[in-house]
N, C-alpha and C positions, 0 to 999 in steps of 0.2 A: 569249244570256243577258247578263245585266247585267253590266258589269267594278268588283270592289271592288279597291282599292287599301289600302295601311296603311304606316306609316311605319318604317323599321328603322334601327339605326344603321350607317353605312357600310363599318365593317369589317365588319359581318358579312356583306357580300358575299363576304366571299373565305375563310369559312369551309368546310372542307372538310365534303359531308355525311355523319354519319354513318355506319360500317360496322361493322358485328359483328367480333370478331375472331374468331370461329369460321375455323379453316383458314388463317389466317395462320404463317408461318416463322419459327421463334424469332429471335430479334435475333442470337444466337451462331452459328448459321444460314445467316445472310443472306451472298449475294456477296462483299458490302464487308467485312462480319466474317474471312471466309476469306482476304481478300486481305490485309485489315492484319496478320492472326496470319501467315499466310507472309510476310509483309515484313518482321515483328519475330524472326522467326526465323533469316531468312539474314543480317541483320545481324547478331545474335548469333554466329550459328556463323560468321561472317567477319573477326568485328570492328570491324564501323563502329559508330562514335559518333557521327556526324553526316551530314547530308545532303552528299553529294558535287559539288562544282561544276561545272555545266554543260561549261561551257567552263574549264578550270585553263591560268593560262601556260604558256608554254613552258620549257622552261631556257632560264635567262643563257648568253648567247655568253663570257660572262667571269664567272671565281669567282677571289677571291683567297684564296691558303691560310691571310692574316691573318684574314678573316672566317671559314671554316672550324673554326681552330682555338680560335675564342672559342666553337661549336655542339659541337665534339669534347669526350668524356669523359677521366678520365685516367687515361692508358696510352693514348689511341686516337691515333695520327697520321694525318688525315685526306689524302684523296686528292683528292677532289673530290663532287659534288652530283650525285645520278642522280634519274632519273624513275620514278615508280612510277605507270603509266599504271589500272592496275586500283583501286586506290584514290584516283586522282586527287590525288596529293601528291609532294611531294618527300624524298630522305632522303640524311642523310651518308653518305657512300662512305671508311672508315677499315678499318688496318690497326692490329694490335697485335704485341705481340713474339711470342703464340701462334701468328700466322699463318705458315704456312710459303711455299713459294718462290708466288710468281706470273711471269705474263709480261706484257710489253706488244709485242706486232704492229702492224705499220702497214707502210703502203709507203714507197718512198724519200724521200716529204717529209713524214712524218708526225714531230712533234717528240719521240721519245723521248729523244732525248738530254734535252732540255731538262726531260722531263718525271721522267728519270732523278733532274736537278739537284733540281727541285724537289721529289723525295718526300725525298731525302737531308739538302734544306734544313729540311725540316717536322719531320725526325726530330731536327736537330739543335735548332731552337727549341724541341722538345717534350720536350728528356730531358737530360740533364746527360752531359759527356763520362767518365764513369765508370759510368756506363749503357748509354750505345750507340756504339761504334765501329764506323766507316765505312771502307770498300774499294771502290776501283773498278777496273772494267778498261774500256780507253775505245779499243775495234776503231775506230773511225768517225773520233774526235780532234774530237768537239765536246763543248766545255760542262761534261763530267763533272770537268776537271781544274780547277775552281773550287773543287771539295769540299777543296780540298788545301789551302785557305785557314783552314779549321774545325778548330777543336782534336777533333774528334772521328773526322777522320781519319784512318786509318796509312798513308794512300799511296791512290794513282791510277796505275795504270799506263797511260801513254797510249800506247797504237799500241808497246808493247815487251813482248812475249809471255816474254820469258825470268823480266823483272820477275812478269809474268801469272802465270806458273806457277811461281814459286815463293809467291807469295800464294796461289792454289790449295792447291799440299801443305801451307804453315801451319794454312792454318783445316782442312784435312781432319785435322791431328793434333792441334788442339785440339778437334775433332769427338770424336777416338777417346778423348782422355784424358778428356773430359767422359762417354763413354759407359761409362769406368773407376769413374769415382767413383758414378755410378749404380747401377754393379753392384753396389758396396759397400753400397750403402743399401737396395738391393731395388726401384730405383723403374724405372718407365716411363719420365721425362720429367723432365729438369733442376728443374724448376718441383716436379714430386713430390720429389726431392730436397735441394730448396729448404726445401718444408714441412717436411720430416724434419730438416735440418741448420741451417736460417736462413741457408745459404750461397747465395745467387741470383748466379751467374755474369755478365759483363757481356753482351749484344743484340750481335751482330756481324752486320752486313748486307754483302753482297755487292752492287755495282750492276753490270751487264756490259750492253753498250753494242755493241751491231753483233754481235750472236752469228753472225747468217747467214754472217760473214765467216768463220768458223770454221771454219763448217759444211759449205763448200763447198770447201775443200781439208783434209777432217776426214783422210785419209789421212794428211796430211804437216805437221797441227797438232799441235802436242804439247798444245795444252789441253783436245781432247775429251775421250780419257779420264779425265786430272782431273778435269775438270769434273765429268763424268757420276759421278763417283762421288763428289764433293765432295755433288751434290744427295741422293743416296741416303741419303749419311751424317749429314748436318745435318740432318734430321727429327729433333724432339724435344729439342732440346740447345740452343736458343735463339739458332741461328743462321739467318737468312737469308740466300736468294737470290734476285735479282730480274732476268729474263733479259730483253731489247732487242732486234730484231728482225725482218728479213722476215717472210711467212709461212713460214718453214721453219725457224724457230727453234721452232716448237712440233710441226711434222708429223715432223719427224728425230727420232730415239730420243733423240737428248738430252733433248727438252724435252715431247715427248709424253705425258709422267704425270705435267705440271705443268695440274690441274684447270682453278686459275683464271686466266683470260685477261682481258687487255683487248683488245680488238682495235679499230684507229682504222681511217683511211678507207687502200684498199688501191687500187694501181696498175690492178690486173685483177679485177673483180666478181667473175668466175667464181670465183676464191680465196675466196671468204667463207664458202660452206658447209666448206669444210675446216678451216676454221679454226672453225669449230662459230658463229656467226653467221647468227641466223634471218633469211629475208628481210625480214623485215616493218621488222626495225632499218636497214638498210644506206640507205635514204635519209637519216638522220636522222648520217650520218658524214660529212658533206660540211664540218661545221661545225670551224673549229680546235679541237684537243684536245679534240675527242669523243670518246668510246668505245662499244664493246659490250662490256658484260661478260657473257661466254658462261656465267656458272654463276648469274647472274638474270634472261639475256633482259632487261636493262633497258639504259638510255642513260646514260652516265655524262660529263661534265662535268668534267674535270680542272682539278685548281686551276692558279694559274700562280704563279711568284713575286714577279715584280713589276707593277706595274701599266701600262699598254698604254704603250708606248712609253718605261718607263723601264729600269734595269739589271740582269740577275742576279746582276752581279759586283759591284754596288751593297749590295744587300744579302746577300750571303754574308760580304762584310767587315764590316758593321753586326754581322751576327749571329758571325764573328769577334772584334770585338774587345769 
């Protein structure tokens, strides 16, 4: 048969041909519909706001507590910069005077002393010496006796357990006398008495420095038992305690019903589940003054005080005088 031809314009080549819509899937329906409503969903019930980053840095091998504490709120004295691997970000790592005791674990070269210095240093740049008064007891005889430089604190016992404990029974009887005046008001918690009275008592922190030394002639210590009842007593009254340590400063009854732990990189792996430390963290503690904080399963970044190679004792007397 004969071939006709006729001329069209060239897009319409690529038009699609017409189809009935008879038996077509609503648009609300369709695959892609159901995937995007379930994707707008678990964002919602999750909280993301934005697309998450493929690949997010790492943490810095170095945080300073100066940059920290221009990110801290007030009242918060920051610690350091942890990882939040599930949302792919990072977030301040801070304490406040609500918080009560934590511990810091590490093995024999893990820098608590130092890390002691510098949360005591953080507290004193963040609060005026009529706010917060410092104590230390310093088993080990590194670093902590620097604090004794800052007007905000009433002593360092270094390596002199008589001094120790009589610092002990002080604050356990301004424990009790606080728990006096509470009575009188009907409150819970200093802070509740506080609102009632407009009397807010001064933040007394404890820093203890080599607790495992204690712990291992606890028989013939005379600080256990203060201790252990000093922590008992001081919930609620706006005193802390902040314990230093082997792992056996938190598996021993003393330290065992202190929740929050940091724990850093340890002698023997095998110690890391008892110290409540998921596997999945423990390679990521190789790195100096890293931590695991056991009550977010996250990594945490401690700040340091001065900058790589310069002095603590440098700036404790900056922030002395």
């Amino acid at each position: 048969s004969p071939v006709t031809a006729r001329v069209v314009p060239f897009e319409a080549l690529a038009m699609p041909v017409a189809r009935s819509s008879e038996g077509d899937v609503p648009e609300h329906e369709q695959d892609l519909a159901v995937i995007i409503a379930a994707t707008r969903a678990a964002a919602e019930a999750t909280g993301w706001t934005r697309p998450a980053v493929p690949w997010p840095r790492e943490l810095p091998e170095q945080v300073s507590t100066s940059a920290l504490a221009r990110a801290a709120q007030p009242g918060q004295t920051p610690l350091g910069l942890a990882d939040v691997p599930d949302e792919q970000r990072r977030e301040l790592v801070a304490v406040t005077d609500r918080d009560q005791q934590f511990a810091l674990v590490g093995g024999p070269t893990a820098p608590l002393p130092e890390v002691l210095l510098t949360y005591g240093a953080a507290l004193a740049a963040s609060s005026s010496a009529d706010d917060v008064h410092l104590y230390g007891i310093d088993l080990v005889g590194r670093s902590l006796g620097l604090l004794d430089d800052l007007p905000h604190c009433g002593g360092v016992a270094v390596r002199n357990e008589q001094l120790a404990l009589r610092m002990i029974r002080w604050l356990a009887q301004v424990a009790a006398e606080r728990k006096v005046l509470m009575a009188e008001t009907g409150s819970a918690s200093i802070w509740e008495h506080a609102a009632r009275t407009g009397d807010l008592p001064p933040q007394l922190v404890l820093l203890v420095s080599g607790v495992d030394r204690i712990l291992q002639n606890d028989v013939t210590s005379n600080l256990t038992g203060p201790l252990g009842s000093l922590l008992s007593e001081a919930i609620g009254v706006r005193i802390q305690i902040v314990l230093a340590g082997l792992p056996r400063t938190v598996t021993h009854r003393l330290g065992s019903n202190i929740d929050r732990r940091f724990v850093f990189q340890l002698a023997d792996p095998s110690d890391y589940p008892g110290v409540g430390v998921p596997r999945h963290l423990t390679s990521g503690l190789r790195v100096p003054r890293r931590a695991a904080d056991t009550s977010s399963e996250r990594l945490v970044q401690f700040a340091q005080l001065s900058a790589p190679g310069g002095s603590d004792a440098e700036v404790i007397r900056s922030l002395a005088a």
